[in-house]
C-alpha positions in Angstrom: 17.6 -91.9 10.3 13.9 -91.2 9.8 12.0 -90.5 12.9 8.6 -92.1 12.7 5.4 -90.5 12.8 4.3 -91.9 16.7 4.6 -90.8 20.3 7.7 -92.0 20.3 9.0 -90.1 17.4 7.5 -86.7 18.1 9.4 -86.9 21.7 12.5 -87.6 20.0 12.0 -85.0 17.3 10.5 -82.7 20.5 14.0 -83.2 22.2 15.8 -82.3 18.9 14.0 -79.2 18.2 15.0 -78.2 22.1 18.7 -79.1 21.7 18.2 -76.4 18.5 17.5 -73.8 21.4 20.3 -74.7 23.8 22.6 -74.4 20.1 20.9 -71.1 19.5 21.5 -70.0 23.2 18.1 -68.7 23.6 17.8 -66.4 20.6 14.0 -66.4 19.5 12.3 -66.7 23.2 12.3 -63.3 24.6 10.8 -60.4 22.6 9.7 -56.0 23.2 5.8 -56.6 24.7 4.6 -53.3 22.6 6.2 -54.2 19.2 6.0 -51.8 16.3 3.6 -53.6 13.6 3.8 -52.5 10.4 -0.1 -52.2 8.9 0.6 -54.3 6.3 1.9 -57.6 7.1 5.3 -58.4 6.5 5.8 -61.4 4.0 8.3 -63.7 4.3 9.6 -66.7 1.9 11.6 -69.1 4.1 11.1 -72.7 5.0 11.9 -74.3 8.4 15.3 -75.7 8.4 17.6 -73.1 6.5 19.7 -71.5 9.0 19.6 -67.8 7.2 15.9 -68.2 7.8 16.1 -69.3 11.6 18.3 -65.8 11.6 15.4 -63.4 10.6 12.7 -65.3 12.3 15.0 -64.8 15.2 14.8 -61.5 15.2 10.8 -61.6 14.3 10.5 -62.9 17.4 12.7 -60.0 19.1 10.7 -57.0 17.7 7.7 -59.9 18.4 6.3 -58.7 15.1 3.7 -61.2 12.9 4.3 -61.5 9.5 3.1 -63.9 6.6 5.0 -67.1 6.2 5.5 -68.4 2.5 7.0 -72.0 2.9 9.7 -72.2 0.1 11.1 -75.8 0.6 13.6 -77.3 -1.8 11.5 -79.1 -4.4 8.6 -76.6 -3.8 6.2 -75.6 -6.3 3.3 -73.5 -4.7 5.7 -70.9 -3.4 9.0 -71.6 -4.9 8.2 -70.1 -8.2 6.4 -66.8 -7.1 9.5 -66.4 -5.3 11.8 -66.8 -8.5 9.8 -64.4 -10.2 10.1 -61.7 -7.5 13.3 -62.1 -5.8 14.9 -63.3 -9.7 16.0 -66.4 -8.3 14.8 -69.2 -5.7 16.8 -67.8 -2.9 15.3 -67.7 1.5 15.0 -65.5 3.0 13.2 -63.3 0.6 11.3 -60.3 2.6 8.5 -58.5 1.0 7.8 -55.4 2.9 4.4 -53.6 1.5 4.6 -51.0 3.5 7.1 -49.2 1.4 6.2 -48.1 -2.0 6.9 -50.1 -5.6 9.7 -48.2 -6.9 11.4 -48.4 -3.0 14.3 -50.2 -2.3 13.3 -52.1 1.1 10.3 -52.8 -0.9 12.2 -56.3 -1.5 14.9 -57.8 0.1 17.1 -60.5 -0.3 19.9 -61.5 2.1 19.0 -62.5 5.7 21.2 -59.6 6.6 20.2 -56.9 4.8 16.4 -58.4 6.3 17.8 -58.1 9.8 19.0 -54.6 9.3 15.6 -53.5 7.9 13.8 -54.9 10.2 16.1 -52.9 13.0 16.0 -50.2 10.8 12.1 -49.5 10.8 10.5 -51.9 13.4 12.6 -51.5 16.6 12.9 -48.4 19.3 16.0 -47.6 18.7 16.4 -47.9 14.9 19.9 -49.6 14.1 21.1 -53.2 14.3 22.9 -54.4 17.3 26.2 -55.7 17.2 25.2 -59.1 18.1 22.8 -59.6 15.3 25.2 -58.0 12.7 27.0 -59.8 10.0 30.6 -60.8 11.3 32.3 -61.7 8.1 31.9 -60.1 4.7 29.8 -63.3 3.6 26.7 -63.6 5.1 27.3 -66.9 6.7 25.1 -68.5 9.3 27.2 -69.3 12.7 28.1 -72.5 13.3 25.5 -73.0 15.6 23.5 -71.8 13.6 23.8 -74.4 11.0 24.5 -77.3 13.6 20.8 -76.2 15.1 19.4 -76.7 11.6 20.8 -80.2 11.0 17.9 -82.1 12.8 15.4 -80.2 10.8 16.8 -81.1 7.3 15.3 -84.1 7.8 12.1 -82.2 8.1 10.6 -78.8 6.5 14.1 -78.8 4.2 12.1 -80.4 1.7 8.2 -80.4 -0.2 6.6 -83.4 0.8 4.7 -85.1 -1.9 5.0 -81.3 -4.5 3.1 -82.4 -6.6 0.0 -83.5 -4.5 0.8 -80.2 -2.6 0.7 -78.4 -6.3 -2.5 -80.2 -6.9 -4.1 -79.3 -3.2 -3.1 -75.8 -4.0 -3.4 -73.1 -1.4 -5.8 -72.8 1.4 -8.4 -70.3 0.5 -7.6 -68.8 3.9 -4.2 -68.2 5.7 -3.9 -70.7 8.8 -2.9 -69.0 12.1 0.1 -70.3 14.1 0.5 -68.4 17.4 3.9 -69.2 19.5 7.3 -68.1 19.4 10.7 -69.3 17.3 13.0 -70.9 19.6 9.8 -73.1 21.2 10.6 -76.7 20.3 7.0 -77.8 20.1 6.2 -74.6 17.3 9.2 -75.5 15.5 7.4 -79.2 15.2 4.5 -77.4 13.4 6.3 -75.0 11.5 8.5 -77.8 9.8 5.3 -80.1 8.8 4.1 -76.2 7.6 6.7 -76.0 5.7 6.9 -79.8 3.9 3.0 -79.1 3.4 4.1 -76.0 1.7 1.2 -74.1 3.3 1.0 -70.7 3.9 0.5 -69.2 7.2 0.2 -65.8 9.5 3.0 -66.2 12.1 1.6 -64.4 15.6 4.9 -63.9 17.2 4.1 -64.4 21.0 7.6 -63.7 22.2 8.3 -64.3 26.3 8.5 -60.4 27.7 10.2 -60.7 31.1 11.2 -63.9 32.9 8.0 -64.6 34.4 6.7 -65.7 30.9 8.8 -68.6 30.9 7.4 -71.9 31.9 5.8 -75.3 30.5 2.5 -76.7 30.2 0.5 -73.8 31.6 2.9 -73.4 34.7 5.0 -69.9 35.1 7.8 -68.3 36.9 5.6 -66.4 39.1 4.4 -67.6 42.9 1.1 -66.1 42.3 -1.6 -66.1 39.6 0.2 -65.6 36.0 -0.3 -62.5 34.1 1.2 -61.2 31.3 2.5 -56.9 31.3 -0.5 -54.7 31.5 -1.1 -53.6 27.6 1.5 -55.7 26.2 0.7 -58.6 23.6 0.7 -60.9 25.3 -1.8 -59.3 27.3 -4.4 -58.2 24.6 -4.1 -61.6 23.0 -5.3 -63.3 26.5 -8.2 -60.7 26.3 -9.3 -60.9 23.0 -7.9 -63.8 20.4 -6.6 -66.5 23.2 -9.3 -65.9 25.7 -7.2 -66.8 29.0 -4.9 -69.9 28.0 -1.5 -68.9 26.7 -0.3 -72.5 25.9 1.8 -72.9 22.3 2.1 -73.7 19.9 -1.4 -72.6 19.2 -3.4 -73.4 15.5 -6.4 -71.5 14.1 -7.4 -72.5 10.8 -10.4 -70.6 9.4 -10.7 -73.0 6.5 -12.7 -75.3 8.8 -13.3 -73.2 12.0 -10.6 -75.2 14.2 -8.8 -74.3 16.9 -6.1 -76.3 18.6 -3.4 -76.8 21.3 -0.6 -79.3 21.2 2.0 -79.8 18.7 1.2 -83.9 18.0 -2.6 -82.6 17.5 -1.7 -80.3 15.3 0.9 -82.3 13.1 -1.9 -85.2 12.7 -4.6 -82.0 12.0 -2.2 -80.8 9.3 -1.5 -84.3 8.1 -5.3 -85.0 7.7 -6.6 -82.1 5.8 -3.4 -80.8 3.2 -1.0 -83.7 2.9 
């Protein structure tokens, strides 16, 4: 069924992307508030609904490290074939990690495993993988749930809208901003138009760091006035990007000077200027 483009349809995609969460069991809200950014940015090639992706942008959110998003949807052309050329064949999640030389091997990887074990490897505290983000079988197969959480997306971000037009748009002359986390159902709303848009993006990982994070609509678990861990990231984006309203998903698009809450805003933003 195709969900239409109204109020109506965003609530009903809204409450899909949210039963992707429950399925998920809450992998991709929590994350470490002094992560270990690389100084280059990570680059990844990955689009919205494949579940290997929804594995390493699952543990982005963990280590609550930003990285560049390259949407590589089925049918693809702005991203798709950069990625042939440097992964040898059109296969997400490819991660490109200039932080290492060339000639390196975790220079580029391929395999959302051998991604999650990097990332462990040289982003997190205690430098190995845990057991409950390691590969259980010899294949590197999503879980079940995994995959069951990507179904409602494959009708969206699975595949290029319009390629060609999106081939002929080309890429913005700036990255777009996208600040929110991976298991929110309202930034998975954005990320999946993103991704059919095929346009490129800096992911700012803004990952819940204790339980008083959590909450809705500007309201916290906290009886007094929110605020985030002294010094974490959460707290210098509130000082210095955000300016005092942590509400996501949030869009900055420096291609036109905009900046914008709400997911349906955003979606009809995107809709306006690149499809």
């Amino acid at each position: 069924m195709i969900i239409p483009n109204n109020a109506l349809g965003h609530k009903l995609k809204s409450a899909q992307a949210f039963t992707s969460l429950l399925l998920r069991g809450g992998r991709g809200v929590m994350g470490t508030p002094k992560p270990m950014q690389p100084e280059q940015a990570l680059v990844l090639y990955e689009y919205e609904a494949c579940p290997y992706s929804r594995r390493v942008r699952e543990v982005m959110t963990l280590l609550n490290l930003d990285f560049e998003s390259r949407p590589s949807p089925h049918k693809g052309q702005l991203y798709r074939d950069e990625l042939k050329e440097l992964a040898g064949k059109a296969q997400v999640p490819f991660l490109l990690d200039q932080n290492f030389a060339d000639e390196h091997e975790n220079n580029k990887i391929l395999d959302s495993q051998a991604i999650i074990d990097h990332l462990f490897a040289n982003y997190s505290k205690k430098g190995s993988t845990p057991a409950k983000y390691q590969r259980q079988t010899k294949r590197d197969n999503a879980s079940v749930a995994n995959k069951a959480a990507s179904l409602a997306s494959m009708m969206r971000g699975a595949i290029a809208d319009h390629p060609k037009k999106n081939h002929a748009r080309g890429k913005p002359e700036q990255l777009l901003h996208l600040y929110g986390f991976e298991a929110s159902p309202f930034c998975r709303l954005v990320r999946e138009k993103l991704s059919e848009l095929e346009v490129g993006y800096i992911n700012h990982n803004v990952a819940r760091e204790r339980l008083q994070d959590i909450g809705a609509f500007g309201f916290h678990l906290t009886l007094n006035e929110y605020q985030p861990i002294k010094g974490g990231k959460r707290d210098r984006l509130m000082n210095e990007q955000i300016k005092g309203k942590l509400l996501f998903p949030y869009l900055v698009d420096p291609n036109t000077d905009t900046k914008m809450y709400e997911s349906q805003d955003i979606i009809d933003y995107l809709d306006t200027h690149y499809a």
